[in-house]
Each structure stands twice: as structure tokens, then as C-alpha cells.
Wavefront OBJ file of the C-alpha trace (Angstrom):
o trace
v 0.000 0.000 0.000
v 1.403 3.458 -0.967
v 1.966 5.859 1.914
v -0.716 9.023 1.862
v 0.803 12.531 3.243
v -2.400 13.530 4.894
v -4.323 13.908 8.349
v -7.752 11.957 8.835
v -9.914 13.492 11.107
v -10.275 11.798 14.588
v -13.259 9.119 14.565
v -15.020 10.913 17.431
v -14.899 14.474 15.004
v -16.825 12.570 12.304
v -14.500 9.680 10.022
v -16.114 10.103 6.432
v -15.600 6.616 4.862
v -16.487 5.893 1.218
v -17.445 3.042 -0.227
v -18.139 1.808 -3.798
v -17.786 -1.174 -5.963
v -16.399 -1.205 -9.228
v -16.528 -3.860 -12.259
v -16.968 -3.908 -15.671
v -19.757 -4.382 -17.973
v -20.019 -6.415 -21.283
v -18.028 -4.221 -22.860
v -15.449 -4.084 -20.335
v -15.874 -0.810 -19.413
v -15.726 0.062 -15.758
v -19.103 0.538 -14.251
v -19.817 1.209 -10.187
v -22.230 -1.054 -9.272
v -23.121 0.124 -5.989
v -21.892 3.038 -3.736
v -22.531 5.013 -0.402
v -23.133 8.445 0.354
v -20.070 9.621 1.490
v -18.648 8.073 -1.881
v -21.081 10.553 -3.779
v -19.774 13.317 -1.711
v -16.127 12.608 -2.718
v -16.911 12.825 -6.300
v -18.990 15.511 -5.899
v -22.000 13.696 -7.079
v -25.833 13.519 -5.626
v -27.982 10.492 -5.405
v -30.302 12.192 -7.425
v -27.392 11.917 -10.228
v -27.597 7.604 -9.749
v -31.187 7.083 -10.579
v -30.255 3.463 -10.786
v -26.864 1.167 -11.018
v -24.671 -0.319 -12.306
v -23.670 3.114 -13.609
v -21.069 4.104 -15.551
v -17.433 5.309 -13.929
v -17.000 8.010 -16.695
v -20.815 9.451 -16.283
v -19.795 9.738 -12.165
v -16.303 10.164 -11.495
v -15.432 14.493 -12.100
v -12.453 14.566 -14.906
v -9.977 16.323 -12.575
v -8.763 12.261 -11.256
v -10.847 10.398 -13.273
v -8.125 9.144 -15.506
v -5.624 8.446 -12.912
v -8.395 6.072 -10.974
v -9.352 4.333 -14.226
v -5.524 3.350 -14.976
v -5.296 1.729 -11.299
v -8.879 0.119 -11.272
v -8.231 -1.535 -14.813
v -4.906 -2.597 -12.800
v -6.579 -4.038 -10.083
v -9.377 -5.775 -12.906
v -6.630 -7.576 -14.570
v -6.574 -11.070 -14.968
v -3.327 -11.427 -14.155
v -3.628 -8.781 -11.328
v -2.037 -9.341 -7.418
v -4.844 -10.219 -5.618
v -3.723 -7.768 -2.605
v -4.764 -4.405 -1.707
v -3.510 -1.027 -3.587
v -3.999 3.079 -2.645
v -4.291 5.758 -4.470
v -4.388 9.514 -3.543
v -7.357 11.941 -5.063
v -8.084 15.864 -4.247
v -11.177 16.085 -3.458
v -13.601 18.061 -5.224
v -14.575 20.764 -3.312
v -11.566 21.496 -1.255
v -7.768 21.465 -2.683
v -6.644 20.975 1.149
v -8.531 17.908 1.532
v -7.809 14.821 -0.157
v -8.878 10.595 0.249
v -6.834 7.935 0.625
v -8.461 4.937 -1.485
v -8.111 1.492 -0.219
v -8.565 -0.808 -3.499
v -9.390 -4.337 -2.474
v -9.813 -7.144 -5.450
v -13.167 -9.136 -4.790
v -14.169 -12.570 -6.949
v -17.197 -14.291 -6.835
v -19.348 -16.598 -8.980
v -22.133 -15.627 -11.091
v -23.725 -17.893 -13.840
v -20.624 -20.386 -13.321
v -18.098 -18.121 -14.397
v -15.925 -15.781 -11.714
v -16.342 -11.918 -11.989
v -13.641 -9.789 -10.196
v -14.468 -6.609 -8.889
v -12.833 -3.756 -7.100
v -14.466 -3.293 -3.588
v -12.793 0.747 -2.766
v -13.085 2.339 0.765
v -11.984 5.724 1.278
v -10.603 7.881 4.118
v -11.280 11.707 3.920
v -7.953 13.297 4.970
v -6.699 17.448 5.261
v -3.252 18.123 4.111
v -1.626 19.746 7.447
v 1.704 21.601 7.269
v 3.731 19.257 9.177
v 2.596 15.940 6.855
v 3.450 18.067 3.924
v 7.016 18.589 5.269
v 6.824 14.843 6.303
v 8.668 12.102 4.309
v 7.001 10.094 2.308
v 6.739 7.336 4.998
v 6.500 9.410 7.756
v 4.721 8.174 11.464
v 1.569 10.480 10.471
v 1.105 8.709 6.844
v 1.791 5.179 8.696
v -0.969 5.841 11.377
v -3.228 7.095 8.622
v -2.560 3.942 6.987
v -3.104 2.198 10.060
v -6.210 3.649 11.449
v -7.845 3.047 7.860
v -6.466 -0.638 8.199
v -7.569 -1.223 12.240
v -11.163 0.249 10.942
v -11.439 -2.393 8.394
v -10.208 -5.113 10.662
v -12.119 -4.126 13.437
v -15.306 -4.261 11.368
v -14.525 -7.211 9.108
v -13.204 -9.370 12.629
v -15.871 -8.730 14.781
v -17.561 -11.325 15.589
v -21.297 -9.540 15.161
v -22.796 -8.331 11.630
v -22.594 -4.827 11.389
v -24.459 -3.566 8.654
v -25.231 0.553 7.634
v -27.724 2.058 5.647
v -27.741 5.852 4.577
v -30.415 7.980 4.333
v -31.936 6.633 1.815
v -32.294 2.866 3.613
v -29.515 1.880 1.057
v -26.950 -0.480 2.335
v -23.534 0.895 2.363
v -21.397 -1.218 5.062
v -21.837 -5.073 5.481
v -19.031 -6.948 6.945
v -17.733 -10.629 6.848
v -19.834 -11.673 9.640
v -22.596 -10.207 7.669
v -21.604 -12.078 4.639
v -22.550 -14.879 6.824
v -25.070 -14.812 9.002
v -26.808 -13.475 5.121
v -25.505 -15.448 2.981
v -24.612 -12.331 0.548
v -21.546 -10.609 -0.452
v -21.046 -7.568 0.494
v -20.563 -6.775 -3.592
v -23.853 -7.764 -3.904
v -25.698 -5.616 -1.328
v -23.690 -2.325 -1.018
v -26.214 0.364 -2.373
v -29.095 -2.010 -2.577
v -32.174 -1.530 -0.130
v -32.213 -2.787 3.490
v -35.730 -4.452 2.642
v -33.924 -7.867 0.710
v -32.136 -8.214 4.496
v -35.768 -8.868 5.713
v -38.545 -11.436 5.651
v -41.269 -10.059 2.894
v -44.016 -10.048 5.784
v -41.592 -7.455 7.655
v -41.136 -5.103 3.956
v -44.113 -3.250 3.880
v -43.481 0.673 5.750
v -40.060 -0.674 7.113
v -38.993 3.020 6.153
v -41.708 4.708 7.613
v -40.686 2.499 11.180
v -37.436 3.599 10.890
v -38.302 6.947 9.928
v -40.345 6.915 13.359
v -37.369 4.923 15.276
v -35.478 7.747 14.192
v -36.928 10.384 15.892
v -38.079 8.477 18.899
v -37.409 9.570 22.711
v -35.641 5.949 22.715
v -32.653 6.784 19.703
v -32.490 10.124 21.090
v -30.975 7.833 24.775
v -28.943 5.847 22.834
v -26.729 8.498 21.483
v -25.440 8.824 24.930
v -25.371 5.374 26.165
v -24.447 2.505 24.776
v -26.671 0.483 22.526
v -27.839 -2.401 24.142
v -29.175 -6.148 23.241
v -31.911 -7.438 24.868
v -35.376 -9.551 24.202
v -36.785 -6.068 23.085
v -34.732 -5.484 20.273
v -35.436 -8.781 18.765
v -36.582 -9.410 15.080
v -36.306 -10.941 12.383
v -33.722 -11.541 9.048
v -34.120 -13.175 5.902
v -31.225 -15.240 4.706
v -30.309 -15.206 0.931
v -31.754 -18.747 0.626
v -35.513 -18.042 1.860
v -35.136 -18.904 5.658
v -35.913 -16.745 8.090
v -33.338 -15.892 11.111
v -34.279 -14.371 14.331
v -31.410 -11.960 15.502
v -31.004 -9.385 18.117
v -30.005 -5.811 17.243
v -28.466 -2.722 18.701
v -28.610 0.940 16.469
v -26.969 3.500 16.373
v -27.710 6.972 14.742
v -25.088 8.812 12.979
v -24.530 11.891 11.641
v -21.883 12.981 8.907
v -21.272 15.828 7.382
v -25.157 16.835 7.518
v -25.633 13.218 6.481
v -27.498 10.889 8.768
v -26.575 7.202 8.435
v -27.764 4.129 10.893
v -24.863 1.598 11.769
v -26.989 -1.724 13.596
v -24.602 -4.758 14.952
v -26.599 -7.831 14.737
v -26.687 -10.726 16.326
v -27.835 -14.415 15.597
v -30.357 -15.639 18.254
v -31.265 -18.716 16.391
v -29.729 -20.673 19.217
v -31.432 -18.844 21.752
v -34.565 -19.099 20.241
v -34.878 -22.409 19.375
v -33.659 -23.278 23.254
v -36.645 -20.601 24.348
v -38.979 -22.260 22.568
v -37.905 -25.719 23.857
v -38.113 -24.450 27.384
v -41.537 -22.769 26.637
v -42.835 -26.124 25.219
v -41.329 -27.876 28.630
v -42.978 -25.361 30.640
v -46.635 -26.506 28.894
v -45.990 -29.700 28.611
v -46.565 -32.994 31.497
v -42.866 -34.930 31.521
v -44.750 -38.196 32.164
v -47.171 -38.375 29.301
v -45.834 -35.972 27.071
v -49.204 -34.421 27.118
v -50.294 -30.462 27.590
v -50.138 -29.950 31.178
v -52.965 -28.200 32.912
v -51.703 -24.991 32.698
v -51.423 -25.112 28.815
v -55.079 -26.562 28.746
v -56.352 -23.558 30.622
v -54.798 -21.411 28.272
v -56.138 -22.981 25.433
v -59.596 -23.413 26.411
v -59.209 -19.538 28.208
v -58.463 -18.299 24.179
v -61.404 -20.681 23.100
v -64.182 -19.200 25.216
v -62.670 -15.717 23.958
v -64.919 -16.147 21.001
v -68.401 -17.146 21.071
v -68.055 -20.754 18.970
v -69.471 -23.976 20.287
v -66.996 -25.348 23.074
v -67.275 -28.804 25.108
v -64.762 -30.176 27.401
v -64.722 -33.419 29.579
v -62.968 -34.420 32.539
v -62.258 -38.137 33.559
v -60.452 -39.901 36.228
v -59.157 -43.690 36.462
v -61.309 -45.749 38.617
v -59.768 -47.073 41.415
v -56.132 -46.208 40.631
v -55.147 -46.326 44.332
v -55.680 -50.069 44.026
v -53.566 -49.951 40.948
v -50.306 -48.646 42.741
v -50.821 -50.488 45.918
v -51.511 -53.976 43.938
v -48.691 -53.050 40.689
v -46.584 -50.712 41.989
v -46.230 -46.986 41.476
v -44.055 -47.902 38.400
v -47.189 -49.540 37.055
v -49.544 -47.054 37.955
v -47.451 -44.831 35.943
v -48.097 -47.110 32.724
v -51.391 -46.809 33.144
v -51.173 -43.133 32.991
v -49.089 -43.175 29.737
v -51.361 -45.724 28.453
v -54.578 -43.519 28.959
v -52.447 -40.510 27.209
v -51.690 -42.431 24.507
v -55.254 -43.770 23.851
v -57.009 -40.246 24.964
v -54.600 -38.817 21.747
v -55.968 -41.439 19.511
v -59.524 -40.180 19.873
v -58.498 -36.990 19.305
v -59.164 -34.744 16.159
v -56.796 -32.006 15.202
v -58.315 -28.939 16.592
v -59.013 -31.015 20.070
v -56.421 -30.736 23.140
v -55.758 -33.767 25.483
v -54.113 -33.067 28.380
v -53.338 -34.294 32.035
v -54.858 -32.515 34.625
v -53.100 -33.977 37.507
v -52.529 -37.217 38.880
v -54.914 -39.613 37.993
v -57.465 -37.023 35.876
v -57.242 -35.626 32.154
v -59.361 -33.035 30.532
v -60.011 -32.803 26.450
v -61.220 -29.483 25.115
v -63.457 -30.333 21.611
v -63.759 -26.626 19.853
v -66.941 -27.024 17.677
v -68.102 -30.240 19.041
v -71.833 -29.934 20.871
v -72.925 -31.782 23.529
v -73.843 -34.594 21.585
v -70.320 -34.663 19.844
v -68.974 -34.524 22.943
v -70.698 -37.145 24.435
v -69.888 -39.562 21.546
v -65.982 -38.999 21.738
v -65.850 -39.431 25.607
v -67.870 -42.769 25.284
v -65.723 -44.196 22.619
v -62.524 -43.201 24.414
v -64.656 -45.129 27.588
v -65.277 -48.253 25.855
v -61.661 -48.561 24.515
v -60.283 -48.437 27.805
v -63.128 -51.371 28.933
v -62.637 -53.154 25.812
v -58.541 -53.000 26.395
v -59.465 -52.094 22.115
v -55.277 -50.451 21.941
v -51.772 -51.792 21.246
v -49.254 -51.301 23.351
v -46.745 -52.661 24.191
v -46.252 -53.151 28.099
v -43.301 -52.520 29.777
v -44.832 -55.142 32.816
v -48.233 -56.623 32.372
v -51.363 -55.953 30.943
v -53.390 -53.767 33.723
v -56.983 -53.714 33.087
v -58.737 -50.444 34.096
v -61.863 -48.113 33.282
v -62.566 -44.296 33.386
v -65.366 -42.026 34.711
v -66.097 -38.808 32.507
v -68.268 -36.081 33.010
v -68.552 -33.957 29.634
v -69.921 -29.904 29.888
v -70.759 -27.697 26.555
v -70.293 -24.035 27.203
v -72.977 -22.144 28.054
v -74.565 -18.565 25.778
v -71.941 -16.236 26.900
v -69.614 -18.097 29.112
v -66.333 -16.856 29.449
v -65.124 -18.341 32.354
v -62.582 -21.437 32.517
v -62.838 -22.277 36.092
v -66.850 -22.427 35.949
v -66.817 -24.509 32.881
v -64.341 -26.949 34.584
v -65.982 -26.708 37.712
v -69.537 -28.025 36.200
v -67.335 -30.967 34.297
v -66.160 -31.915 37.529
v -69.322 -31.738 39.296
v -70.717 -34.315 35.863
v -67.164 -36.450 36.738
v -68.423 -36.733 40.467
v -72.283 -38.040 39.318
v -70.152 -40.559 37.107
v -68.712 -41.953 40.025
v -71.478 -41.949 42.027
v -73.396 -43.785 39.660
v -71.289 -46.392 39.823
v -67.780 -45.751 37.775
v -66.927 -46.564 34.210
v -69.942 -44.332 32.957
v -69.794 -40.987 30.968
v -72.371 -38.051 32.573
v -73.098 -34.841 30.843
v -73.929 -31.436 33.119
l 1 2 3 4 5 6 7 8 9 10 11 12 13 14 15 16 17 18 19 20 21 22 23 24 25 26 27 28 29 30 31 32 33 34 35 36 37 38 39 40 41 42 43 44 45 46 47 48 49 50 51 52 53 54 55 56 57 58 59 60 61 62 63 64 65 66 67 68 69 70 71 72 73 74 75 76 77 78 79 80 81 82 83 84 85 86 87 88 89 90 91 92 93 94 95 96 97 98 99 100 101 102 103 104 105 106 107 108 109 110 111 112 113 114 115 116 117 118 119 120 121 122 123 124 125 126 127 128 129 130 131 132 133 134 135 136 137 138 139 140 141 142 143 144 145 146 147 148 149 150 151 152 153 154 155 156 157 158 159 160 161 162 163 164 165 166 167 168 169 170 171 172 173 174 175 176 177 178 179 180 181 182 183 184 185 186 187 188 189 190 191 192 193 194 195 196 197 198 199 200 201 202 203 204 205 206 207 208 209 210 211 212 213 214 215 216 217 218 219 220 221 222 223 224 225 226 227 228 229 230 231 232 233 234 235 236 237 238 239 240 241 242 243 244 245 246 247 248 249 250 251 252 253 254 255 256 257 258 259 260 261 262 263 264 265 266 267 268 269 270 271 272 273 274 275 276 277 278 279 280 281 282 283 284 285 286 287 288 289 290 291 292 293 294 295 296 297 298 299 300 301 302 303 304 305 306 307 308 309 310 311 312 313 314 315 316 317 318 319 320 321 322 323 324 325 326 327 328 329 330 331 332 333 334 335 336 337 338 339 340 341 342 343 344 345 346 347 348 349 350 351 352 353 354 355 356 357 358 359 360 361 362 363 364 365 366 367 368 369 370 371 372 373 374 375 376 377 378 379 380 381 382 383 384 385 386 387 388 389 390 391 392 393 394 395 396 397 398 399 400 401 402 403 404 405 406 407 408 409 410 411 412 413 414 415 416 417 418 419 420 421 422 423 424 425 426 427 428 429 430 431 432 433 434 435 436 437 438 439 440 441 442 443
């Protein structure tokens, strides 16, 4: 890398850095395919002048540099061309005592089968002081100018985090390695391109508008004085170049540059996370000896059902005599029985009903749509099975022979509460029993 005879700014005073990629089209002439806002600022160029890209280098770049850049990109385009990074030093446009320092790093990828090289070019905006003009060519200040440019671009492309900026216009115009790969794109292929293909499809529609909003929200106006932070509450979604979705955790940050105002987020995968939240969630609902619902999941399910004003029944039953069961089999036993009765219960069971276990020896079924009638019908066929020993299974002891009581309950006009509906089921479960066990009563 040649050595560049200027002063960048500190980072906390404002570090303009440009960035643009550069190829060439079927003609071989050089084209920028994508570029950021500061990059439009070095060449003295609007986004109003890119109505679209690829566009060409000649149409963007001013003529005072233009042909010395073109020599050292077609350089860098070669064939035969090193594959390591190169500098060059422009004036910049508007001020003769400012001038960048361009970083020109060779990029190939695949596209159609055949491999396309392109020129990915990061610049630093530097002011010619007095003392680096008496300086020697590789004086300390050009090497730490060199070096700051370098520890940016190694901070960013090592960190372990996607970081990922868009400008004002929600283009993309930083995306680092770890991007690359929790996104499955190169950063060739997004710089300048919308944040929108970065998200699901269901998440596109007034994205802007939100971060518009985010924007100027009492919330970014805290974070520019403390540190962004990760937590459940800044947790979304991503949408990986293949289709898949992929939750991740954010933190933003609002910047301003020269007038300009960019947003720099650091993301983080969560799939991990997630996938262990939803395990412990489904735990949480779920009874470790049956593998069925547990009773607080059922409540919550038939809580949501009564929400609405659609036909609901529910049943309760409890295994007759099951005290006999343990004392004469063993608790081991006993709990076969249970599995056993979860297993059958489940067979019975259409789609949109819920089996669960409501606690020791009991289980409840919620039926949406099914009447009393309906109701009825399932909870004596899941009776008679049980009689009839009419399963498979395969017994990890010996066959135990036992019955059920049910008591069944339809909802009545306007019920909305749980505990009453499962109160009058167990008051049916009780006449069951009282009538003599292995019956099904409806209240």
C-alpha cells in the first residue's frame, strides 16, 4: 500500500468513509455497481445523479482524477492482477486541502458459473496539514493514517457480530464478513441495494416509515449517549439469501456525517437462543410423564377458546380405582397406566381437540366445535376402549386392566369463564362416580 501525506480526522470528530464497488460491464468498461453516500460526496456527485446502477465510472467520477483512478482500477481488474490491496491519492472536489486515501481491495465471486472480479474501494477523507506536507514520504503520520484506515477495516470485518449501515436513503452501504454470513450475501452484492432484501417479505411493507419513526423516537435520542444495548426487546427478524428466516437481536446507532445521517446496527444471531426458548416454553406446557399439555397449557387454550363465542365442550375423567392400581402393581405400574390412557385419549383426538393431564390420575379434552352430543360420543368411545382394552401397546410389565369415569360440559350462551366450565365438568365427573364408575355423565 502506498503511503498518503495527509491527516484523517479523529473518529469521534466525524470519520467520512467511502465506499463503492467497481466492475466492468459487457463491454469491459468500468461501471460502479453500488456506492454510499459519502462516496457521492467525494466525487462531488448527488444520489439524485444515480437514478439506478450499475452506472457508468466516466458518467460519475469528475475529470480532474478520473483518468488516474481508471488506470489503477483496470490494474486491479486484470486477470493477471495481485490479488492484494492497492492506494491511491485523489483531491477532493470541493476542497484542494482535503484529499482521500483509497483502499482498493480485489473481490471474486461466482455468477452464472463463471468468476467476476471486482474492485471493492473504501476511502478515508484526509486534510493536508503543514507538518505531513514537510513529512517524508513514509512518515509516522502517513503510517498511522494507513493504520487507522487498516484497524477500521479489521475491526469491522473481525468482529464477531454483523454490522451492517444504511444511509439515508435505507440503502446499504457497510456489510461486513460476519454479515456475509449470518446473510448469505456478499457484500458486492448488497452495497447500495435496499435494506428491505435483508428482511422477511411479511416485515417489507413501511419498514422506512418504522425507521423513519425509530429515528426520531425519545428511545434513539438515549442511545446516542449510552451505549446500545441487546436485549429480548430489540429482537426481530432476518431473511437469509436462501428463503429462511433468522431471528437476531439488534443494537442501532444513529449517525450523523457531514449533515448526512446514516444508521450503523450490529446484529446478532439468536437462532440458538430461540430455538432453546422455545424448547423451554414447550417444557414449561408440557406434562414430563405423558408428554401431554399440562394443565396450565389446557387452561390457556380453552381460556383463548371461550374468547370467542363458537361452540366449546370439554370433559374431565379420572381412572377408577387407581389407588388399588399402585398399591396392587406398583407406582411404576400405575405410571403405565397413565401413559397408556395418554396415549389412547390422543388417539380419539381430532386435530383442533387438546388432550391433556390434569393432575394425577385425571385428564381433561377441550373439543372446539363439538356440541354436547359430539362430545358425548368422543368421551364414550374413548370409555369403551379403555373397557374393551381395544389399543396396542406394548407393556413394559403386564397388561393392567382399568376403566374411566367422565363427566362432559358444553359451554354455556356467553360463558367466558374457565374455572366455571371446569368446575360443572367436575361436578358431571363426580355423578359418574357416584353412579357407579366406568360411565360418561353430561352437566
Amino acid at each position: 500500500m502506498s503511503n498518503c501525506p495527509y491527516a484523517a480526522p479523529p473518529f469521534e470528530d466525524g470519520l467520512a468513509i467511502s465506499v463503492a464497488v467497481v466492475g466492468r460491464d459487457e463491454r469491459g468498461e468500468l461501471v460502479i455497481t453500488a456506492c454510499n453516500g459519502p462516496f457521492l460526496q467525494m466525487v462531488g456527485a448527488t444520489h439524485a445523479d444515480v437514478p439506478t446502477f450499475p452506472v457508468t465510472f466516466d458518467s460519475l467520477v469528475p475529470d480532474g482524477w478520473r483518468r488516474a483512478l481508471r488506470e489503477t482500477l483496470k490494474a486491479c481488474l486484470a486477470p493477471d492482477a495481485a490479488p492484494h490491496e492497492q492506494a491511491c491519492e485523489i483531491p477532493d472536489v470541493e476542497d484542494d486541502a482535503q484529499h482521500w486515501c483509497l483502499s482498493l481491495q480485489p473481490v471474486t465471486q461466482t455468477r452464472g458459473g463463471a468468476a467476476v472480479r471486482e474492485i471493492l474501494a473504501t476511502g478515508v477523507k484526509a486534510v493536508k496539514t503543514e507538518k505531513a506536507a514537510k513529512a517524508a514520504p513514509a512518515s509516522p503520520l502517513a503510517d498511522e493514517l494507513q493504520a487507522s484506515a487498516a484497524r477500521y477495516r479489521a475491526v469491522v470485518d473481525s468482529a464477531y457480530d454483523a454490522i451492517v449501515a444504511i444511509d439515508q436513503q435505507h440503502n446499504i452501504t457497510l456489510f461486513n464478513r460476519a454479515a456475509e454470513n449470518l446473510f448469505g450475501y456478499t457484500s458486492a452484492e448488497v452495497l447500495g441495494q435496499p435494506i428491505e432484501m435483508l428482511l422477511p417479505e411479511r416485515f417489507r411493507a413501511g419498514h422506512s416509515q418504522r425507521v423513519r419513526q425509530f429515528a426520531n423516537t425519545v428511545q434513539m435520542s438515549e442511545r446516542q449517549v449510552t451505549p446500545p444495548r441487546m436485549d429480548g426487546s430489540n429482537s426481530v427478524y432476518g431473511r437469509h439469501r436462501n428463503g429462511s428466516v433468522i431471528p437476531v437481536e439488534i443494537a442501532i446507532s444513529k449517525i450523523d456525517v457531514n449533515g448526512v445521517t446514516e444508521f450503523t446496527a450490529v446484529v446478532r444471531d439468536i437462532t440458538d437462543r430461540a430455538q432453546l426458548m422455545e424448547q423451554l416454553k414447550k417444557q414449561a406446557g408440557t406434562d414430563a410423564l405423558t408428554g401431554l399439555p399440562n394443565r396450565r397449557e389446557f387452561l390457556d387454550f380453552v381460556d383463548k377458546a371461550l374468547g370467542a363465542d363458537d361452540v366449546l365442550s370439554a370433559f374431565i375423567l379420572d381412572i377408577d380405582f387407581f389407588k388399588k392400581i399402585n398399591d396392587s402393581y406398583g407406582h411404576d405400574a400405575g405410571d403405565e397406566v397413565l401413559r397408556v390412557l395418554g396415549k389412547v385419549g390422543l388417539s380419539v383426538m381430532q386435530d383442533s381437540n387438546v388432550f391433556a393431564r390434569w393432575g394425577g390420575e385425571e385428564f381433561v379434552a377441550a373439543l372446539p366445535g363439538a356440541d354436547a352430543n359430539v362430545a358425548r360420543k368422543v368421551a364414550e368411545q374413548l370409555r369403551q376402549r379403555i373397557e374393551q382394552h381395544d389399543f396396542e401397546h406394548a407393556w413394559r410389565l403386564e397388561a393392567i386392566p382399568f376403566t374411566v369415569s367422565i363427566g362432559v360440559v358444553t359451554r354455556e350462551a356467553g360463558e367466558r369463564d374457565v374455572d366455571a366450565l371446569m368446575k360443572r365438568a367436575d361436578r358431571a365427573l363426580y355423578r359418574a362416580k357416584q353412579l357407579g364408575r366406568n360411565r360418561v355423565e353430561v352437566g
